[in-house]
LUMZAZA-59986 format. One record per residue (C-alpha): residue number from 1; residue in three letters; x, y, z. Coordinates in Angstrom, 3 decimals. Example, Ala and Ser with C-alpha at 12.3 -4.5 7.8 and 13.67 -1.06 7.14 Angstrom:
2
+-----+------+----------+----------+----------+
! seq ! type !        x !        y !        z !
+-----+------+----------+----------+----------+
!   1 !  ALA !   12.300 !   -4.500 !    7.800 !
!   2 !  SER !   13.670 !   -1.060 !    7.140 !
+-----+------+----------+----------+----------+
This chain:
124
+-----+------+----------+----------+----------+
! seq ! type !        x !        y !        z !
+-----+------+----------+----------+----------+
!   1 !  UNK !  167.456 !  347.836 !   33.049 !
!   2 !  UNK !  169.811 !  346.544 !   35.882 !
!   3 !  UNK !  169.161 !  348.791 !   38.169 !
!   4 !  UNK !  165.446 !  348.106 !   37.893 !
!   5 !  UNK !  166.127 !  344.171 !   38.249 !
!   6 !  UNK !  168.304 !  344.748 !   41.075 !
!   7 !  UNK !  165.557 !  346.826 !   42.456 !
!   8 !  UNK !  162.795 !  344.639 !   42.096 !
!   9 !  UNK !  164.867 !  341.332 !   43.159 !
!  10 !  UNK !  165.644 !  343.616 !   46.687 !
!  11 !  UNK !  161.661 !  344.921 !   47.252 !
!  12 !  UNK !  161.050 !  340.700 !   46.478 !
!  13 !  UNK !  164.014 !  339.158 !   49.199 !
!  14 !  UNK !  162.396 !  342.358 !   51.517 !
!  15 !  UNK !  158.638 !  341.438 !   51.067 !
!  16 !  UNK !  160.002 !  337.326 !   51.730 !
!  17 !  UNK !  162.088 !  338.805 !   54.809 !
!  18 !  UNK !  158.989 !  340.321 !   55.547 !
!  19 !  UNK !  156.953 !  337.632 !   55.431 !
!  20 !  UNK !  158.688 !  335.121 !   56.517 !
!  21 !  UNK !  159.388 !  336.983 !   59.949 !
!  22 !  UNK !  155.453 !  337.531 !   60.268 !
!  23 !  UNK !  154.959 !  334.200 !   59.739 !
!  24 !  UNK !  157.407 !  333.413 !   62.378 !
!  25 !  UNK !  156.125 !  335.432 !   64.961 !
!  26 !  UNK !  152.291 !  334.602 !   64.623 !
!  27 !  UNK !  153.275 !  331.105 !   64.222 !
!  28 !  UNK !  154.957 !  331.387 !   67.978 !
!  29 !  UNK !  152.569 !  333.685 !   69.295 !
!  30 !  UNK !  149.643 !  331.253 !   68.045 !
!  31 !  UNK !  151.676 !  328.153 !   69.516 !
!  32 !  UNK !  152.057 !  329.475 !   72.911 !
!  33 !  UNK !  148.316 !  331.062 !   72.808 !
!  34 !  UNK !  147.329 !  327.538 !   71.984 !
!  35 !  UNK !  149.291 !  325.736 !   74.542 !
!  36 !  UNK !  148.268 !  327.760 !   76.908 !
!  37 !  UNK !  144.593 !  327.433 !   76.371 !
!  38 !  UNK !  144.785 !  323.805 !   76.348 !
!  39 !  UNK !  147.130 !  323.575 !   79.062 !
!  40 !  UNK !  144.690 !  321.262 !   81.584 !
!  41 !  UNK !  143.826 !  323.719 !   84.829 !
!  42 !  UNK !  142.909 !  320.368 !   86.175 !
!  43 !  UNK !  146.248 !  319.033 !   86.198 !
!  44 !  UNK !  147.536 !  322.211 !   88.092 !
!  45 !  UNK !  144.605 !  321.739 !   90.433 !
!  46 !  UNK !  145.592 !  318.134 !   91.491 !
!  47 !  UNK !  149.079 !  318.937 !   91.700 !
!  48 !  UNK !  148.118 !  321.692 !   94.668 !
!  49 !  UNK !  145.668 !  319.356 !   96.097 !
!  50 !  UNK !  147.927 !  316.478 !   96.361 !
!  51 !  UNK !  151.280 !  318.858 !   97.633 !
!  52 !  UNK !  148.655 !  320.434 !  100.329 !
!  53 !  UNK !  147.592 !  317.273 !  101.324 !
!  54 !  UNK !  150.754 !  315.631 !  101.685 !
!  55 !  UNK !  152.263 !  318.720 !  104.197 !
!  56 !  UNK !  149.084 !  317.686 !  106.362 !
!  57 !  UNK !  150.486 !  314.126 !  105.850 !
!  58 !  UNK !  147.157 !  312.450 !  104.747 !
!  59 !  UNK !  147.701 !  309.291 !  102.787 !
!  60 !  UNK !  148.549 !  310.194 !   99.388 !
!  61 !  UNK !  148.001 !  306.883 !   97.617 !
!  62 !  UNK !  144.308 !  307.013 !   98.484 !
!  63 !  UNK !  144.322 !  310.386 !   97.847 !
!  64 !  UNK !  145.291 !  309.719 !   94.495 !
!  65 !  UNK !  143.036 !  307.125 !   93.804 !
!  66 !  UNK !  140.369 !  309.137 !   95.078 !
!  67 !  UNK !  141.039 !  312.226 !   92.407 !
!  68 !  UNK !  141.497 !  309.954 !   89.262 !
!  69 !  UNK !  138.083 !  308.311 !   90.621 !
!  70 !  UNK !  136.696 !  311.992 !   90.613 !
!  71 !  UNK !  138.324 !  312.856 !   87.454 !
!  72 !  UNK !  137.024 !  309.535 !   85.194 !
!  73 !  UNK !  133.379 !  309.944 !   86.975 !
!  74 !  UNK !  133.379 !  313.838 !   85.672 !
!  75 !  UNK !  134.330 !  312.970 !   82.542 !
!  76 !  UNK !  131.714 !  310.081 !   82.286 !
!  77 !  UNK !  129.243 !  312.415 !   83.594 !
!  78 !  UNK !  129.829 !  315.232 !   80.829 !
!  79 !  UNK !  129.964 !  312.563 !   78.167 !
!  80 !  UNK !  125.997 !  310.967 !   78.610 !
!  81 !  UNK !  124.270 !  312.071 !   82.034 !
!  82 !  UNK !  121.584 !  308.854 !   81.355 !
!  83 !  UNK !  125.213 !  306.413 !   81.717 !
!  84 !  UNK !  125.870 !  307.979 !   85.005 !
!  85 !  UNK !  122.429 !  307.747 !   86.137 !
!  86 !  UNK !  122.529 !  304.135 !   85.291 !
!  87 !  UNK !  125.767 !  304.002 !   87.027 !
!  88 !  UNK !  124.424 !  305.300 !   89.811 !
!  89 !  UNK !  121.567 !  303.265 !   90.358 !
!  90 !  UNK !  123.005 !  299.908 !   89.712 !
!  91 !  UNK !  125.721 !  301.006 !   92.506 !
!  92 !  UNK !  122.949 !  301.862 !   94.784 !
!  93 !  UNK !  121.424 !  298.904 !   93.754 !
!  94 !  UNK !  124.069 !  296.622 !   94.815 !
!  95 !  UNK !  125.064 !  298.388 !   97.903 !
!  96 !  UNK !  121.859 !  299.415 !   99.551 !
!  97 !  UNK !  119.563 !  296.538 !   98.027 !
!  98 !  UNK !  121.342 !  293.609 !   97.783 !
!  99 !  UNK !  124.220 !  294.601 !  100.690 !
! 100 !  UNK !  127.519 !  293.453 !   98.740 !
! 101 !  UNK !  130.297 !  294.996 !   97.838 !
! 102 !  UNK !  130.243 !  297.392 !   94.743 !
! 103 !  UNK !  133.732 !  296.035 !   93.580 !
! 104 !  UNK !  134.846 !  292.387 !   94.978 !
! 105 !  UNK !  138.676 !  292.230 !   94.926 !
! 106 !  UNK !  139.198 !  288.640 !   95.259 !
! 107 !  UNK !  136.619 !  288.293 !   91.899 !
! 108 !  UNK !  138.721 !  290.896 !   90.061 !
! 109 !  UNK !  142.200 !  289.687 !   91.280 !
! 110 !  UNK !  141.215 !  286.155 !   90.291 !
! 111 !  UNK !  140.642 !  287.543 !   86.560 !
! 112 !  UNK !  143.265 !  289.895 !   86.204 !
! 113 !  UNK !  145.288 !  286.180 !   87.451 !
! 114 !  UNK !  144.279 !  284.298 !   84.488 !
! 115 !  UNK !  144.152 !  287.090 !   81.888 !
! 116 !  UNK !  147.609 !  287.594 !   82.739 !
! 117 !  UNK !  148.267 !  283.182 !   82.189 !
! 118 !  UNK !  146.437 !  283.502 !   79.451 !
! 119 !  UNK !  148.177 !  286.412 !   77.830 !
! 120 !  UNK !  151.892 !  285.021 !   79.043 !
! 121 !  UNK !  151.311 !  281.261 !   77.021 !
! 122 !  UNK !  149.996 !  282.952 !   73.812 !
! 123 !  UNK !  151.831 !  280.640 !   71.500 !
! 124 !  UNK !  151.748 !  283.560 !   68.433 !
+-----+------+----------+----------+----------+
């Protein structure tokens, strides 16, 4: 009767070895699958872009600027095509029609200003 216990208890600690070493491994194997797959090719992308660019010493500020303008537009666009058609007509709008400035930096610096007031004397 021992020896079938003893038998039993090692088929159970080899079936949990087992397991557990199974579970391990897909666990890491579906970890790195899923990081990979998820890993941004966009990020990679920009990184090149911007390394190239600055070896040809363009100005990498702008350049910057420039791809997360790219980037937010793209993502705008896949999200509701009628928004960026909207978009895009009240920036032609406003350029072509009424020949001003799509963004005025003065307005924007002026409200950024007193945002920044107003958030600094909260009296919470």
């Amino acid at each position: 009767m021992q020896q079938v216990c003893n038998f039993f208890k090692t088929i159970g600690r080899t079936i949990k070895t087992i397991f557990r070493n199974s579970m391990l491994a897909s666990t890491t194997l579906f970890t790195i699958l899923l990081i990979h797959f998820l890993a941004p090719v966009c990020l990679l992308q920009n990184l090149l872009f911007l390394v190239f660019a600055g070896s040809l010493g363009l100005h990498l500020p702008t350049l910057v600027a420039g791809r997360v303008l790219y980037s937010g537009l793209g993502w705008l666009g896949a999200a509701e095509p009628v928004l960026l058609v909207g978009l895009l007509v009240w920036a032609g709008h406003k350029i072509v029609v009424r020949r001003q400035p799509l963004f005025e930096q003065g307005f924007w610096t002026n409200r950024f200003n007193n945002l920044r007031v107003v958030i600094n004397n909260r009296n919470d």
